[in-house]
KEKE-3310 file (N, C-alpha, C; in steps of 0.2 Angstrom, whole numbers, plus 5000, padded with zeros to 4 digits):
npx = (5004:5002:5005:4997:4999:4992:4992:4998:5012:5030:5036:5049:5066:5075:5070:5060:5066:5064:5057:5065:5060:5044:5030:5017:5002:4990:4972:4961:4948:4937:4923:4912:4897:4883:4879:4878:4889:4891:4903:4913:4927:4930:4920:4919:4917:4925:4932:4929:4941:4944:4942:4951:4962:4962:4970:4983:4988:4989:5000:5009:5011:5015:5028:5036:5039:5031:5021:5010:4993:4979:4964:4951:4941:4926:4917:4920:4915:4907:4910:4908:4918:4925:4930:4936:4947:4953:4955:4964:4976:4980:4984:4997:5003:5003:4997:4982:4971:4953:4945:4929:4911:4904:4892:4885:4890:4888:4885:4889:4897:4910:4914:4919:4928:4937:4940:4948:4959:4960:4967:4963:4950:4943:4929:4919:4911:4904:4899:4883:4869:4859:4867:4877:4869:4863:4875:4879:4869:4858:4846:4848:4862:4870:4865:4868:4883:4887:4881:4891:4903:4903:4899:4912:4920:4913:4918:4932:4939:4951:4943:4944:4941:4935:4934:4927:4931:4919:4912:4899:4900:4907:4905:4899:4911:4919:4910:4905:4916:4919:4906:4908:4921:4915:4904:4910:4922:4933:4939:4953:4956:4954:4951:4955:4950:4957:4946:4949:4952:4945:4938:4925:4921:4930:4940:4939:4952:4942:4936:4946:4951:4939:4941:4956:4948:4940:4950:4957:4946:4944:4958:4956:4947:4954:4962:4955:4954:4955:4962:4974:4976:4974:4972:4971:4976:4976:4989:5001:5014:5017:5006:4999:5009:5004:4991:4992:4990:5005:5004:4998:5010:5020:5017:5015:5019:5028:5023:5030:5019:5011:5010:5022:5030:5031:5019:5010:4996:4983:4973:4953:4954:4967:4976:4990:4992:4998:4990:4976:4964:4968:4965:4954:4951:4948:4958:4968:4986:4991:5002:5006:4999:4997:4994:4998:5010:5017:5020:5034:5039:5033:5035:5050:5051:5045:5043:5048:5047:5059:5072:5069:5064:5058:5046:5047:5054:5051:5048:5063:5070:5064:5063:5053:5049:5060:5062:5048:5036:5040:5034:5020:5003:5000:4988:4982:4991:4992:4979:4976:4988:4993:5002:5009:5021:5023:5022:5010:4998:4991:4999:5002:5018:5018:5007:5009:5022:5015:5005:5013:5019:5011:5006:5017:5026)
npy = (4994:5009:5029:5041:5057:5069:5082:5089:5090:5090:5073:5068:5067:5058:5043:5046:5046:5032:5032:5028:5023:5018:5029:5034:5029:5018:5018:5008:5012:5005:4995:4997:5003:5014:5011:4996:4994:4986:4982:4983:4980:4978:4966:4965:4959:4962:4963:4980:4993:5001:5019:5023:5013:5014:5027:5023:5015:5027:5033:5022:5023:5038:5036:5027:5034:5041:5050:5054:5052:5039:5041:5027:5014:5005:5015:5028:5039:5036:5030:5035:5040:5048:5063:5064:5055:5062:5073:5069:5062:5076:5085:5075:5081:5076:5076:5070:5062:5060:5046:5044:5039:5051:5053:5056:5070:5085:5102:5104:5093:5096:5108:5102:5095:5104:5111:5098:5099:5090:5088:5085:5077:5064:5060:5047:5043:5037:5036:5044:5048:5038:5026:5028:5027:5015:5005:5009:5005:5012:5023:5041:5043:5047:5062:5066:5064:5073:5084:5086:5088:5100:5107:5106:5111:5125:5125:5129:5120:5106:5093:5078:5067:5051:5039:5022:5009:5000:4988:4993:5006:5011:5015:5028:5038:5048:5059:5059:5065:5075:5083:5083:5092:5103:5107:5109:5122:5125:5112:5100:5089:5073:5055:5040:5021:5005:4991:4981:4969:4955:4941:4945:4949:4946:4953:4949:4943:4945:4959:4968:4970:4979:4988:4994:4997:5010:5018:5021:5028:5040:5047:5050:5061:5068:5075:5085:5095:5112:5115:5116:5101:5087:5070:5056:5040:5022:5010:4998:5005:5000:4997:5008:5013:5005:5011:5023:5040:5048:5061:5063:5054:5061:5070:5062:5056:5042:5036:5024:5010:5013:5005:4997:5003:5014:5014:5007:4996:4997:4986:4989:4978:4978:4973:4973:4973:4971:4978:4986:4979:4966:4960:4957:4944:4927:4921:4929:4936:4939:4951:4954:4958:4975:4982:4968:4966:4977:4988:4995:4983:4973:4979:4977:4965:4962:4960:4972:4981:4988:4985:4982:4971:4958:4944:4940:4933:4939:4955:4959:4959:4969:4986:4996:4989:4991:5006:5012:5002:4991:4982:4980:4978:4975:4968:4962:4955:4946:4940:4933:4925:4920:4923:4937:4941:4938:4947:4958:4951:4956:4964:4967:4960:4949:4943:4937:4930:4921:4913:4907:4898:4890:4886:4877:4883)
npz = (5000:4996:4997:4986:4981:4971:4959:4968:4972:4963:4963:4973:4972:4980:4989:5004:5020:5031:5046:5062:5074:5081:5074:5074:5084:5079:5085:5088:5094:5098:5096:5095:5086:5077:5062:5051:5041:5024:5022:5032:5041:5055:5065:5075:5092:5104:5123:5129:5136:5148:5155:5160:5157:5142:5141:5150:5138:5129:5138:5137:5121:5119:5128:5119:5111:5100:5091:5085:5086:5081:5080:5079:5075:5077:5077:5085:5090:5097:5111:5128:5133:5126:5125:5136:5133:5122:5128:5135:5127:5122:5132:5134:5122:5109:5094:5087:5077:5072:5066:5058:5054:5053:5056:5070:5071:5081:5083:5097:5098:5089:5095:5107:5100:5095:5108:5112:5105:5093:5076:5064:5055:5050:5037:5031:5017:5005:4991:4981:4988:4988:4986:4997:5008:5007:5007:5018:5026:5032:5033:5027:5032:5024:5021:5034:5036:5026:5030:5040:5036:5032:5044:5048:5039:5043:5056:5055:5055:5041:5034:5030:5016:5015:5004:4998:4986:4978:4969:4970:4970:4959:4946:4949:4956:4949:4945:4959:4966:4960:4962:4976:4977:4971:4977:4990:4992:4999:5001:5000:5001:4998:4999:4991:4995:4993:4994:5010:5014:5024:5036:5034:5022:5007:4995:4977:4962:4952:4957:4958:4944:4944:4954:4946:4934:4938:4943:4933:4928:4936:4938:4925:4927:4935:4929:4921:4931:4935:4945:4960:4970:4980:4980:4989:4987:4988:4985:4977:4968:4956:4953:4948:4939:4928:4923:4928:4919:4910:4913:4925:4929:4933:4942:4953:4972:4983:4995:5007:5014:5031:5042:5039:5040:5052:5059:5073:5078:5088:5097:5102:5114:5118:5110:5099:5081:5066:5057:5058:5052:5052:5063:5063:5057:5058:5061:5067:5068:5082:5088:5102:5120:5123:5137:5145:5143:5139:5126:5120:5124:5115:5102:5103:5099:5087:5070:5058:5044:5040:5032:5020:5021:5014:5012:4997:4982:4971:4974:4979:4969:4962:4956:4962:4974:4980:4984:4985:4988:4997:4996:4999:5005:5019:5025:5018:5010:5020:5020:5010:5009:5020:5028:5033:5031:5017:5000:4993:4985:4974:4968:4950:4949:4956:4959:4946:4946:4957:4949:4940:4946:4952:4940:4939:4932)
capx = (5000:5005:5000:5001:4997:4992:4992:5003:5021:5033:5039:5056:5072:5077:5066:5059:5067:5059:5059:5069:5055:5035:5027:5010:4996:4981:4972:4955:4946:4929:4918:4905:4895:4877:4879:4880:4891:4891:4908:4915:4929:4928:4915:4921:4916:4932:4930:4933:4945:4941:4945:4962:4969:4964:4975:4989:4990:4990:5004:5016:5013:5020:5036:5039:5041:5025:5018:5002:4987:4974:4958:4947:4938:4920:4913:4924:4911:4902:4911:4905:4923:4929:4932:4940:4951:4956:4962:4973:4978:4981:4989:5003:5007:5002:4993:4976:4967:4947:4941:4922:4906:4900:4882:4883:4892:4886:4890:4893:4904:4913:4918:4922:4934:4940:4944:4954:4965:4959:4969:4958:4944:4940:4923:4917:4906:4905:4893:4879:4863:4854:4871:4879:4862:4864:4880:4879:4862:4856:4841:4850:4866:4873:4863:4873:4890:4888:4883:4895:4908:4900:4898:4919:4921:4911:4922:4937:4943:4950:4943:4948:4933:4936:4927:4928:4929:4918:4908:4891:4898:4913:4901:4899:4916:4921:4904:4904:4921:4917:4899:4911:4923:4911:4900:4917:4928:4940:4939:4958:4958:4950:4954:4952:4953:4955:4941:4953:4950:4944:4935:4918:4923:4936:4939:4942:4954:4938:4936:4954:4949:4935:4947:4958:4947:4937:4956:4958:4940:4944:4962:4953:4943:4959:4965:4951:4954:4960:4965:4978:4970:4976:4970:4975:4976:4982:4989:5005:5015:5018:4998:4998:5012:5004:4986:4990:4993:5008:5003:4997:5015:5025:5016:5016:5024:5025:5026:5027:5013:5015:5010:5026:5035:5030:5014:5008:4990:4980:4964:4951:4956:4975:4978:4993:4994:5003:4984:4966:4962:4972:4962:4946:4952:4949:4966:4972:4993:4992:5010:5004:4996:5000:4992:5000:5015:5022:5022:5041:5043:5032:5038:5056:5052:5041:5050:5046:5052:5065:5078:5065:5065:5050:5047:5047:5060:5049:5050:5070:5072:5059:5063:5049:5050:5066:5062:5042:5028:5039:5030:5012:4999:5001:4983:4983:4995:4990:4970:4977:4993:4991:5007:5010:5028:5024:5019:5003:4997:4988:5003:5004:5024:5017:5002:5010:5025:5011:5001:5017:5020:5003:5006:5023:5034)
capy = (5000:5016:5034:5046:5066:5071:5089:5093:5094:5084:5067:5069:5064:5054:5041:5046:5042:5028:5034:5022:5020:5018:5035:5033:5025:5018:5017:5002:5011:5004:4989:4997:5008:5014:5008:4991:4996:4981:4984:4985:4974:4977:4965:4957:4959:4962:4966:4985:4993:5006:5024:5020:5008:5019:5032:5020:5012:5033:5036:5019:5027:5043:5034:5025:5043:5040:5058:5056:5045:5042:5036:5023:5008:5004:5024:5032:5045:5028:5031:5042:5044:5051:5069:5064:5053:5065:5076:5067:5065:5084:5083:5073:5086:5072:5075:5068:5063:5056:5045:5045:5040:5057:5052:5057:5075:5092:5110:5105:5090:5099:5113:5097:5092:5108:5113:5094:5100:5088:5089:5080:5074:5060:5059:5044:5044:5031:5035:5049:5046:5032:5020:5029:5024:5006:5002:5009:5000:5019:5027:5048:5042:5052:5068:5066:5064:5077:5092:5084:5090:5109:5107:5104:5117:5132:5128:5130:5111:5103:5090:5073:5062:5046:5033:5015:5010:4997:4987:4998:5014:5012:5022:5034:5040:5052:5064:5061:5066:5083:5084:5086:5098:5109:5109:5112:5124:5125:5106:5101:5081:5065:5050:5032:5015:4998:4987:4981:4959:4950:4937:4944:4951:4944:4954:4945:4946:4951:4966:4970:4973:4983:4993:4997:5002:5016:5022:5024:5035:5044:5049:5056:5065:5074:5079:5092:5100:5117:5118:5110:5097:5081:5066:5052:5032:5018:5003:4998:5011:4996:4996:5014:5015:5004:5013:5031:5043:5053:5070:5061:5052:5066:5073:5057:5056:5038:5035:5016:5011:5015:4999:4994:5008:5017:5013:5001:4997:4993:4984:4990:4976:4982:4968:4973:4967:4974:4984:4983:4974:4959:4958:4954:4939:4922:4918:4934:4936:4944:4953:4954:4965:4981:4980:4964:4965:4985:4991:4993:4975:4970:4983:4977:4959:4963:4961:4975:4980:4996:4985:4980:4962:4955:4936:4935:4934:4945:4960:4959:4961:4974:4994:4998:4989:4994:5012:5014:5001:4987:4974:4981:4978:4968:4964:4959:4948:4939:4936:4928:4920:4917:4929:4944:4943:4939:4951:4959:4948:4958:4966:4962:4954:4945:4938:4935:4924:4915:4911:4902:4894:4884:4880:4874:4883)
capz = (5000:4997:4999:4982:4979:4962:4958:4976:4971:4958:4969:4976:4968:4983:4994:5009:5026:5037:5055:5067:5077:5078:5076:5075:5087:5075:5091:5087:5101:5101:5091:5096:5081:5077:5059:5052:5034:5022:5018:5035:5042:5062:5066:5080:5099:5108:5129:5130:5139:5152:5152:5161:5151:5137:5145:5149:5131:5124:5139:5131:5116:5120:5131:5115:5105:5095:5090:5084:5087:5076:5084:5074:5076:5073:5078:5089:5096:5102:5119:5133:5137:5120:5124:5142:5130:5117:5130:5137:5124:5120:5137:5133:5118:5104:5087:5085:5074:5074:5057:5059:5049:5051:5058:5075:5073:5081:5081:5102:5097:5086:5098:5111:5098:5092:5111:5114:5100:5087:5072:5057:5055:5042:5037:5028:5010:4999:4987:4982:4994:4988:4986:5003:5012:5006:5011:5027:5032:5035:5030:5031:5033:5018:5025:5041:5034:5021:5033:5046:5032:5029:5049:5050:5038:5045:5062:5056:5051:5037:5034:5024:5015:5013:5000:4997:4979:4978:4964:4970:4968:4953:4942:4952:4957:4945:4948:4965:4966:4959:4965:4983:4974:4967:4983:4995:4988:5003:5002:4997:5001:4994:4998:4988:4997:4989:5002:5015:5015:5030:5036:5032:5013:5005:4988:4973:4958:4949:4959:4959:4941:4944:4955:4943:4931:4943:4944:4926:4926:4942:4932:4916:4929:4939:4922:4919:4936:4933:4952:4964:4973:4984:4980:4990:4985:4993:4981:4974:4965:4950:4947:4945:4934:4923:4924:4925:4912:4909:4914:4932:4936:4933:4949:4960:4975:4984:5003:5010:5020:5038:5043:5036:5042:5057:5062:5077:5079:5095:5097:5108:5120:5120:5107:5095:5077:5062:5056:5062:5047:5053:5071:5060:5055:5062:5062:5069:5071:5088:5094:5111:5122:5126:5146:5150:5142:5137:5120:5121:5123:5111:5098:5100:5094:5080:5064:5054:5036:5040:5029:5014:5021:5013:5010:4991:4978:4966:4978:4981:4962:4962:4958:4965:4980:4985:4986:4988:4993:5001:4997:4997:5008:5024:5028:5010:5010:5026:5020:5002:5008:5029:5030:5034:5029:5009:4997:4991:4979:4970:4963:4948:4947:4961:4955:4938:4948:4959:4942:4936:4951:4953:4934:4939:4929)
cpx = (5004:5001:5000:4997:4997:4990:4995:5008:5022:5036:5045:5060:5073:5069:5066:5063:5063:5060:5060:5064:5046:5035:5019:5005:4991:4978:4963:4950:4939:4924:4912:4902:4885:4873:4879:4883:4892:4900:4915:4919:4930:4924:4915:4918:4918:4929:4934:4936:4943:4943:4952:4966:4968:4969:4982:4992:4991:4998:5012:5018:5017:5028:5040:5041:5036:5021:5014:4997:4983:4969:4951:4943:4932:4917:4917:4918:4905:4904:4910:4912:4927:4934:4939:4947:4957:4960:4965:4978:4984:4987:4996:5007:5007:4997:4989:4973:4962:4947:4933:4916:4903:4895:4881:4888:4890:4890:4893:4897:4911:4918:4920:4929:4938:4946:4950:4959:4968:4962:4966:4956:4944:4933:4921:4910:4907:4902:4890:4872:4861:4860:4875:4874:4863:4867:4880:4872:4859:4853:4845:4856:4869:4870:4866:4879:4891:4888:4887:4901:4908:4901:4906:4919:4921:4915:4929:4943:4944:4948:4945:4940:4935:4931:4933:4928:4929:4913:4900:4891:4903:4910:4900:4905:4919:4916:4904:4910:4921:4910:4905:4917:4919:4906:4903:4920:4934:4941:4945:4960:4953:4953:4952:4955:4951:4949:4946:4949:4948:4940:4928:4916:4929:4937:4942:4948:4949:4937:4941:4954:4945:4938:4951:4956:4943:4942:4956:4953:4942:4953:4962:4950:4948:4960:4960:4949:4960:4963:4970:4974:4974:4969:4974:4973:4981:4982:4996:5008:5016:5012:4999:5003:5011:4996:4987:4993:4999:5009:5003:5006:5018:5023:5014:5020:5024:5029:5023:5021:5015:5014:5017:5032:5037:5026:5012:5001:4987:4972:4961:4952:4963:4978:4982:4994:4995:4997:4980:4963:4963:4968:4956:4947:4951:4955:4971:4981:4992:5000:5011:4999:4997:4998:4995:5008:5020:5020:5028:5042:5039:5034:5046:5055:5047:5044:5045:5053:5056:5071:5076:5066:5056:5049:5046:5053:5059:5051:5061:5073:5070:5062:5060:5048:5054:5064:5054:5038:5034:5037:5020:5008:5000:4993:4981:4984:4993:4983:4972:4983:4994:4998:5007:5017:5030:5020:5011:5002:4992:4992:5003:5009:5023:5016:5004:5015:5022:5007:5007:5018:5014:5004:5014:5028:5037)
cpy = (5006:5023:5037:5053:5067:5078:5093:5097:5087:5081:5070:5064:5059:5049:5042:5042:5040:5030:5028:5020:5022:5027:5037:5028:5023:5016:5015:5006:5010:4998:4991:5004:5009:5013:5001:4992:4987:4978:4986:4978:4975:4974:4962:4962:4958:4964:4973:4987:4999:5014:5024:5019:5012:5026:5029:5019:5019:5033:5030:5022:5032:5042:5031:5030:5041:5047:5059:5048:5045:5037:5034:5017:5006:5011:5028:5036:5040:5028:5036:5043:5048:5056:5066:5061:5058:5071:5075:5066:5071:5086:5081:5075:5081:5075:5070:5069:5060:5054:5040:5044:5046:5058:5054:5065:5081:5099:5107:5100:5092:5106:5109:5096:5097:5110:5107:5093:5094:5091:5089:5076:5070:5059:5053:5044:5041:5031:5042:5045:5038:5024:5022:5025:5016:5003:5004:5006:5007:5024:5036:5048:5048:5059:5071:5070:5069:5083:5091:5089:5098:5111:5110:5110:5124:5131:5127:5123:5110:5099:5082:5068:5057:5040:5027:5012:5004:4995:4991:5002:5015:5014:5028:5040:5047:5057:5064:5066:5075:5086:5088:5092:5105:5113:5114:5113:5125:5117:5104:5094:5077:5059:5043:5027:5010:4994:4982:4971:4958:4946:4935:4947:4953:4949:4950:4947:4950:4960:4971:4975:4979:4991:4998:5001:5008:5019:5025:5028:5041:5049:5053:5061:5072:5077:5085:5094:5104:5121:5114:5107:5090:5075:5059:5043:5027:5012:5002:5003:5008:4996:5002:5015:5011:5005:5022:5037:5047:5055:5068:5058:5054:5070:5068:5057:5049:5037:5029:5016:5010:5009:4995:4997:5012:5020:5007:5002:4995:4992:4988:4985:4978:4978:4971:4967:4974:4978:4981:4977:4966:4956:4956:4947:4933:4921:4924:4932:4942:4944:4953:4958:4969:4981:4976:4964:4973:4985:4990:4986:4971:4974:4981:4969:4960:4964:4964:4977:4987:4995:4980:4971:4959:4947:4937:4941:4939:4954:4962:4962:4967:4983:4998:4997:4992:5001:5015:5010:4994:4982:4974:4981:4974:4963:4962:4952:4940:4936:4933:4923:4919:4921:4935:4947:4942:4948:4953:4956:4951:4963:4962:4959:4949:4941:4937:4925:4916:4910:4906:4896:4888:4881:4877:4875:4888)
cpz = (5000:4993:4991:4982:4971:4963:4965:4973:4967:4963:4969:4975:4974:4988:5002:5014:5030:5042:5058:5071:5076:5080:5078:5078:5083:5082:5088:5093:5105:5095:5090:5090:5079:5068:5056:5043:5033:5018:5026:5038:5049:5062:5071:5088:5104:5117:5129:5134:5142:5150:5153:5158:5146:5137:5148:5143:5127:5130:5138:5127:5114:5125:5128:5108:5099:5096:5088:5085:5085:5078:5078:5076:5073:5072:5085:5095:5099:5109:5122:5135:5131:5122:5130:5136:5126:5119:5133:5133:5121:5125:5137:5125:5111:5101:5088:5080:5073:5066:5062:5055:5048:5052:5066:5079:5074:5083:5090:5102:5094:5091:5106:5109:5098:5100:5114:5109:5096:5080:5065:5059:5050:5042:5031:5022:5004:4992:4986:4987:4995:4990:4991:5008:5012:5009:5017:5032:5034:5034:5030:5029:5030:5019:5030:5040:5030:5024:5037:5041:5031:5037:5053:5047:5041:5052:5062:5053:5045:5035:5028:5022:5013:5009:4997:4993:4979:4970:4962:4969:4962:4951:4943:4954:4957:4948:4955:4969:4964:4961:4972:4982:4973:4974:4988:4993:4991:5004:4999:5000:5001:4997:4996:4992:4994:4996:5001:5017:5021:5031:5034:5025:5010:4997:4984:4968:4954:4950:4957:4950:4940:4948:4953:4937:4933:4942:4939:4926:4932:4939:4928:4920:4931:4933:4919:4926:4936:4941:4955:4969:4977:4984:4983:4988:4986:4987:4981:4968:4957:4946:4945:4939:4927:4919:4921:4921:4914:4914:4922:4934:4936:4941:4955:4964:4979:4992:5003:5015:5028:5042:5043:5040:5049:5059:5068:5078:5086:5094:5103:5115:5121:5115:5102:5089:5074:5059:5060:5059:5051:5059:5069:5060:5061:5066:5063:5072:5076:5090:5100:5115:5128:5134:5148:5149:5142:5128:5119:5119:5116:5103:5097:5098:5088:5075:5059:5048:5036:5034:5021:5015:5022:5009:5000:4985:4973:4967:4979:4973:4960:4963:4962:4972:4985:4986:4988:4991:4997:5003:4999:5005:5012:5026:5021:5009:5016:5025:5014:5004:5015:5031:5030:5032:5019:5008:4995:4986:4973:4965:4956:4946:4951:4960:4949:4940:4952:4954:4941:4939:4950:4944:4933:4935:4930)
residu = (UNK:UNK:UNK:UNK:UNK:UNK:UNK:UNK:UNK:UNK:UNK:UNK:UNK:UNK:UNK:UNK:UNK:UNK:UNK:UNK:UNK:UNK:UNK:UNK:UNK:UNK:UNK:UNK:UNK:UNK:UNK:UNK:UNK:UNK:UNK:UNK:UNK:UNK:UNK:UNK:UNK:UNK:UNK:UNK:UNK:UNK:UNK:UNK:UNK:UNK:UNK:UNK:UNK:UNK:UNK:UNK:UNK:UNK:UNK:UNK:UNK:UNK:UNK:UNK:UNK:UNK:UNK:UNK:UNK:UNK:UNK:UNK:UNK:UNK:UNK:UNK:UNK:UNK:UNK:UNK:UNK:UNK:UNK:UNK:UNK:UNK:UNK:UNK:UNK:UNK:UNK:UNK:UNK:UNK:UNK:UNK:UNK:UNK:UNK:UNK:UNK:UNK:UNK:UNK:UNK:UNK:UNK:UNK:UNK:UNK:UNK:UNK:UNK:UNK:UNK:UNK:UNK:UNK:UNK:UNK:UNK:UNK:UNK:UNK:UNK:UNK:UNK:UNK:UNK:UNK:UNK:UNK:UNK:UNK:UNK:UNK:UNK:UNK:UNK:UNK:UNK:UNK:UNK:UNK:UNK:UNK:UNK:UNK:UNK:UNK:UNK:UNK:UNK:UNK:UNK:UNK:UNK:UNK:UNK:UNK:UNK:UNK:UNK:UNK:UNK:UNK:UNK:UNK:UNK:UNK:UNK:UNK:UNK:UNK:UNK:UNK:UNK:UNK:UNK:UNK:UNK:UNK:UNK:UNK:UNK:UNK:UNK:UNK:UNK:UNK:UNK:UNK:UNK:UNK:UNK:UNK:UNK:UNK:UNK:UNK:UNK:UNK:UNK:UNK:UNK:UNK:UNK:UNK:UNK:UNK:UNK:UNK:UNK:UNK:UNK:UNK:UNK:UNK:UNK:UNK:UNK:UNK:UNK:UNK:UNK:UNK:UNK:UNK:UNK:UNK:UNK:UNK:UNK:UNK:UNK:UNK:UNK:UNK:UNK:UNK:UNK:UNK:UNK:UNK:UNK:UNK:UNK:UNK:UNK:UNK:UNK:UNK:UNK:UNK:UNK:UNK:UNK:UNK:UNK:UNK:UNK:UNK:UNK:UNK:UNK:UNK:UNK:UNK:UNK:UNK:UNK:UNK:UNK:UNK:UNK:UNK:UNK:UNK:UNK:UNK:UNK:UNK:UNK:UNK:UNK:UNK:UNK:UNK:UNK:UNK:UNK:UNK:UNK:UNK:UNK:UNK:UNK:UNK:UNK:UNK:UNK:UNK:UNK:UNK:UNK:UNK:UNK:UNK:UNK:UNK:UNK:UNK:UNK:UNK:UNK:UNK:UNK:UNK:UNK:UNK:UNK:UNK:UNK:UNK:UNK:UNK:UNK:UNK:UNK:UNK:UNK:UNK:UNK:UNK:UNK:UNK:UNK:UNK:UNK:UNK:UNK:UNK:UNK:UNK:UNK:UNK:UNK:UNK:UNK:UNK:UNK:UNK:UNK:UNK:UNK:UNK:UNK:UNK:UNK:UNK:UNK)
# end
């Protein structure tokens, strides 16, 4: 996985430096949500974790020099302890930031957040109404998350939208995409995500397709914006080089995915794994957990990728690995091939070598 900017800035002659240690907290911190999205990989029923422990597991983080926390899970604002949370947060001089469906925000939340020194907001929007609505199980929904956005706005926020390109809304993409341009003019980030595997919607190579051709339309779209604009998308930087035009890869920039690089994630029970994604899973690879054991200690045995050490032969030879994605997607790799130390297989030199493989040559 990784990050790219189109219409930011031209990429940078050398590749970014991995920071020595973990920086960022994804912090899981709740299962509990007032939606049932069909397209949603938390599903699971963890025991939560008090305010305390939530307040212990931000003060590891901050003792292991981790600068920002980005609070996520099923709904966030689902806890009566949020705000207390958020400022402790603020407290311990750590960057925040909330991603949130956007259904449960008011003008006095907002001045909650604004005063526990909330940094970004993600607002989630999959769709226009009727195929927003759908997938979240939620008659409104898209009414909610839509003024939540105007709401962030008028109090000073920038905020981030994020959509999920999926088979029910790939038509729609393009337009919707400037529907929210056109509507929010101070609006200066987008973000696309590929849907993220787990045990209760695995994507297929079909999709994978239908993925990449959204991309291709979402592409011709950037190309008739006469503004600068941040558009971000997470994949391999091999599919896009073989997908987007020209004019686009001259102004891509590619960052590894942090997962990979200097991010740790925590479950609402305290549970570390390498994303969230990965806690879905039946057969979850748990690192440990942060309450019985330390973050520290589970962070110094955790073999992560600082020295591109990624199980397959194709990535080692790989231009692209060596300097941007790494080896792709971890929770990818772990729902198609039970590792989390092979590659994304959805690459394609990946998937081409797997393909030979199974026919033996």
């Amino acid at each position: 996985m990784v990050r790219f900017r189109i219409h930011l800035e031209p990429p940078p002659e050398e590749p970014k430096t991995i920071p020595s240690s973990i920086r960022i907290l994804a912090f899981n911190i709740t299962d509990k949500c007032n939606l049932g999205c069909l397209h949603c990989f938390a599903q699971d029923n963890r025991s939560e974790m008090t305010t305390e422990e939530c307040k212990e597991v931000i003060l590891q983080a901050k003792t292991a020099r981790c600068v920002r926390v980005i609070l996520c899970g099923k709904e966030p604002l689902m806890r009566e302890d949020i705000f207390e949370i958020l400022n402790y947060i603020k407290e311990r001089g750590m960057d925040v930031e909330l991603m949130t469906n956007g259904t449960l925000i008011t003008q006095e939340t907002l001045e909650l957040l604004k005063a526990a020194g909330v940094s970004k907001v993600q607002i989630s929007i999959d769709g226009f109404k009727s195929t927003h609505d759908e997938l979240r199980c939620m008659d409104g929904a898209y009414d909610l998350a839509y003024n939540s956005v105007k709401l962030l706005i008028a109090n000073g926020f920038s905020p981030s939208i994020n959509t999920v390109v999926l088979k029910e809304n790939m038509n729609e993409l393009p337009d919707l995409l400037n529907s929210l341009i056109l509507d929010f003019p101070v609006l200066d980030e987008l973000r696309l995500s590929r849907l993220i595997p787990s045990r209760f919607n695995n994507p297929d190579y079909e999709y994978f397709e239908v993925y990449k051709n959204t991309i291709k339309n979402v592409a011709a779209f950037l190309l008739t914006l006469d503004r600068p604009f941040h558009i971000e998308i997470e994949d391999n930087p091999i599919v896009f080089n073989e997908i987007l035009p020209p004019e686009l890869k001259k102004l891509v920039s590619y960052t590894p995915c942090g997962v990979i690089t200097h991010t740790i994630d925590v479950l609402n029970n305290g549970d570390v794994v390498f994303c969230v994604p990965m806690g879905s899973h039946s057969q979850s690879v748990i690192h440990g957990n942060i309450l019985k054991e330390g973050l520290e200690n589970i962070i110094s045995r955790v073999r992560k990728y600082k020295d591109n050490d990624v199980d397959d032969s194709v990535c080692r030879s790989c231009e692209f690995c060596r300097i941007m994605c790494l080896g792709g997607w971890r929770c990818v790799a772990f729902a198609y091939r039970q590792n989390e130390y092979l590659a994304d297989p959805f690459c394609p030199r990946v998937r081409e070598a797997l393909e030979k493989k199974l026919k033996g040559l």
